[in-house]
C-alpha positions in Angstrom: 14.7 18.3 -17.5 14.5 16.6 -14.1 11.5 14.1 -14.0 8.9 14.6 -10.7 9.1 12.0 -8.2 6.9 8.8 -8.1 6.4 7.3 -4.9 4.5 4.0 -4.0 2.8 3.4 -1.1 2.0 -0.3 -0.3 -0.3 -1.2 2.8 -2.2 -4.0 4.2 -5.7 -3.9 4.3 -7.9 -4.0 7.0 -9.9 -6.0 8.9 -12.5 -3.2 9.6 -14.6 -2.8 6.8 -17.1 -0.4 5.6 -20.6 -2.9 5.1 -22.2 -0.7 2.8 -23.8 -2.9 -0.1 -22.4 -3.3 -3.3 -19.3 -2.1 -4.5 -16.9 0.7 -3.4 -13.3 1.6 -3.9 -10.9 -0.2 -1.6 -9.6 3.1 -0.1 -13.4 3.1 0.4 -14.0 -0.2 1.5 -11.2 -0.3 4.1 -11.8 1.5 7.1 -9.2 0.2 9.5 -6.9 3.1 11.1 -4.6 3.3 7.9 -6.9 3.8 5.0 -8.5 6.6 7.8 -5.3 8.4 7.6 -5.2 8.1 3.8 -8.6 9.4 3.4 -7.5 12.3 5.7 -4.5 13.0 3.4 -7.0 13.7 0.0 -9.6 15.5 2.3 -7.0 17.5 3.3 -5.0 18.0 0.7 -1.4 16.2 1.4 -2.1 14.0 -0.6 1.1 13.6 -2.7 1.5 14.2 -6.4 2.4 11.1 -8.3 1.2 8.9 -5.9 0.4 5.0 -6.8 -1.6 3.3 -3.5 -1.2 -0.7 -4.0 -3.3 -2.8 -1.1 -2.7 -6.1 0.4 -5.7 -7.8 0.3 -6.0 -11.6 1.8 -9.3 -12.1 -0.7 -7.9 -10.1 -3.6 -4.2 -9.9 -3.7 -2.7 -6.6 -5.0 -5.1 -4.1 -5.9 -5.2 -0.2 -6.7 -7.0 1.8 -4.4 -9.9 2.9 -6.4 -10.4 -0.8 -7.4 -13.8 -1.4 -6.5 -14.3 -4.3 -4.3 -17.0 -6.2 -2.3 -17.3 -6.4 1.0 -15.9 -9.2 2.5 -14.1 -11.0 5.8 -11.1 -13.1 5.2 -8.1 -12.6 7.5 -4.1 -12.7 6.0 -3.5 -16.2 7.7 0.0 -17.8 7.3 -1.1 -20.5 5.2 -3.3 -17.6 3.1 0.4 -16.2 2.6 1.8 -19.0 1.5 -0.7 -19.4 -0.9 -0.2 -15.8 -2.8 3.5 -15.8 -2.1 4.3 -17.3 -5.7 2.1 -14.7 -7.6 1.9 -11.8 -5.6 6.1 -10.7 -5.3 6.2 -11.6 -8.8 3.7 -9.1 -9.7 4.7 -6.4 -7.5 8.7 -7.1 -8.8 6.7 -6.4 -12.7 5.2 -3.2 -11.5 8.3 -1.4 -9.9 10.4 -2.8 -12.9 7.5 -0.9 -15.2 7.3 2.0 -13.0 10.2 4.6 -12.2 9.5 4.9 -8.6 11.5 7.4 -6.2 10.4 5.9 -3.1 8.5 3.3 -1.9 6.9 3.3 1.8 5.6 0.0 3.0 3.3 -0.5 5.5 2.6 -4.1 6.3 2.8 -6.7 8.7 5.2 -10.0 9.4 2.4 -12.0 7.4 1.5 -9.9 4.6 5.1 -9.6 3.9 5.0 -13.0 4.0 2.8 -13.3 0.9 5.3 -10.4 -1.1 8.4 -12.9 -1.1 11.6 -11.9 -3.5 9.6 -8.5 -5.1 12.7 -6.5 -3.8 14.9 -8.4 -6.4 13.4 -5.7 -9.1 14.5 -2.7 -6.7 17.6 -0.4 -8.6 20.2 0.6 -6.4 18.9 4.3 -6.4 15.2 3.4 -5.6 14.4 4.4 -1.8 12.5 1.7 0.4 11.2 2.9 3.8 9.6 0.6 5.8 6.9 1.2 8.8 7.8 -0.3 11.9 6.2 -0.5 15.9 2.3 -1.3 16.2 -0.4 -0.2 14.5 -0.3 3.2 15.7 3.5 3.9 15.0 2.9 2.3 11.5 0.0 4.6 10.6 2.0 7.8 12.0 4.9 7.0 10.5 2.8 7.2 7.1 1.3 10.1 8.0 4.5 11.8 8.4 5.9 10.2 5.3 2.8 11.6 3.1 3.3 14.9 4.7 6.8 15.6 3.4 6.1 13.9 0.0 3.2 16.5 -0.8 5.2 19.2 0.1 8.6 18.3 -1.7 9.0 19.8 -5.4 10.1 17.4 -7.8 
């Protein structure tokens, strides 16, 4: 019995930043153009099945989407990088070891992939990894189009 795909998105987070008080979710949190297309995606219902959202976060490192968070402003700096760089590609190698992913789409920056360093030395040989490329714009449309056809392919 074939098992349903598992994708993983991975995106920076944003600058722009929701100020309500207290604590929200980060797909909450985050309202840069990205996390506006993502929110899109549930409200409208491509959002695909099986889906794990990991963030970037220059304050937090890695963290699930519904992982509530403050609000905050710290920009991904190089020397910010630098500084997660030995934790943060160890513990995103851990979780696609863990996790029998189908595809990953990533959708970062030069510096925030700065700070992920050596996490493709877990990849399999068979484990798909698309990466968003162009500005902002392209990036986030690019994702879009990726979500798209993940929610309607049958596992």
């Amino acid at each position: 019995m074939p098992t349903e795909p598992r994708y993983l998105l991975i995106i920076a987070c944003s600058q722009r930043k929701r100020s309500n008080p207290g604590l929200l979710p980060a797909i909450e949190r985050y309202d840069g153009v990205n996390f506006r297309v993502l929110r899109k995606a549930r409200r409208e219902g491509y959002w695909p099945k099986n889906l794990d959202v990991l963030i970037l976060s220059a304050k937090y490192g890695l963290l699930g989407s519904e992982t509530e968070i403050d609000a905050y402003d710290l920009r991904m700096s190089w020397g910010r990088a630098m500084e997660l760089r030995p934790t943060l590609g160890l513990a995103l190698a851990e979780r696609v070891k863990a996790v029998p992913y189908t595809e990953i789409f990533v959708n970062l920056g030069k510096i925030y992939r700065l700070a992920l360093d050596r996490w493709e030395t877990a990849l399999n040989e068979d484990l798909i990894v698309i990466y968003a490329s162009g500005g902002c714009g392209q990036k986030a449309a690019q994702m879009r189009r990726w979500l798209l056809q993940r929610a309607t392919e049958k596992g």
